[in-house]
Structures are given as C-alpha cells and as structure tokens.
matplotlib code that plots the C-alpha trace (Angstrom):
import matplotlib.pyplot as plt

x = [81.1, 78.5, 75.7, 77.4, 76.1, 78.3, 82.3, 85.1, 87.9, 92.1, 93.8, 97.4, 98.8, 99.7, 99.7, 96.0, 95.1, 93.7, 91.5, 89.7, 89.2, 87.4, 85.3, 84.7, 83.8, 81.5, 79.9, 78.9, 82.0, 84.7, 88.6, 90.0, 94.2, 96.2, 98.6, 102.4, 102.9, 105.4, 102.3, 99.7, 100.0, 98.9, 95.6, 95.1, 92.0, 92.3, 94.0, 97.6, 98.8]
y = [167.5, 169.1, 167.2, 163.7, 161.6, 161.7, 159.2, 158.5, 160.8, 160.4, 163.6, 164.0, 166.3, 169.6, 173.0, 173.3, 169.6, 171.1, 173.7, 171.3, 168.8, 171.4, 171.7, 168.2, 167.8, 171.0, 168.9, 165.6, 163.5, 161.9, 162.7, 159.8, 160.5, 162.9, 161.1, 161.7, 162.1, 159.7, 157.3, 158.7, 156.7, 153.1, 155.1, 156.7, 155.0, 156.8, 154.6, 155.7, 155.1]
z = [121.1, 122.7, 120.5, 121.2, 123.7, 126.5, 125.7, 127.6, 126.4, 126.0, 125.4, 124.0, 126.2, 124.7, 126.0, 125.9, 126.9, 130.3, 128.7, 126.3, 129.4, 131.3, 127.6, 127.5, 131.0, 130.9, 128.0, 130.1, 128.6, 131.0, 130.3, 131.5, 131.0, 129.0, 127.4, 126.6, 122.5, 122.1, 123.3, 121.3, 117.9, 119.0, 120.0, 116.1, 114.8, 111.5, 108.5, 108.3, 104.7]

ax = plt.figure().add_subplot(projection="3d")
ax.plot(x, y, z, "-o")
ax.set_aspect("equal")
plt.show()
C-alpha cells in the first residue's frame, strides 16, 4: 500500500480494523467506513465460484 497512489478505503471491521486504518492513513489513503461482516460480501470484487 505504501507504493499505491493514494485510494479510498472500506475496511471489514475486525479486531485489528483500527490499526490498519491508522496504516493506511499514515500511507496518504482515506478509510472511509469499517464495515460490519455480515455486509462485507456485496463489496468482494474477486470472482466467487
């Protein structure tokens, strides 16, 4: 992340959510939401077989 240009970040909320925002934000990117994991799988991008 730290070679990335800087991207607007959603986080599943875990017990280490708010230690990687505070990495991401030290990086230049912007943590918009942590989000609740029973919300997180219309957000999956990958291809789910």
């Amino acid at each position: 992340m730290a070679n990335l240009p800087a991207y607007t970040v959603a986080i599943e909320a875990c017990g280490s959510a708010r230690a990687w925002t505070r990495q991401f934000r030290d990086h230049g990117h912007e943590v918009l939401q942590l989000i609740a994991p029973q919300f997180v799988n219309p957000y999956v991008k990958s291809k789910q077989e």
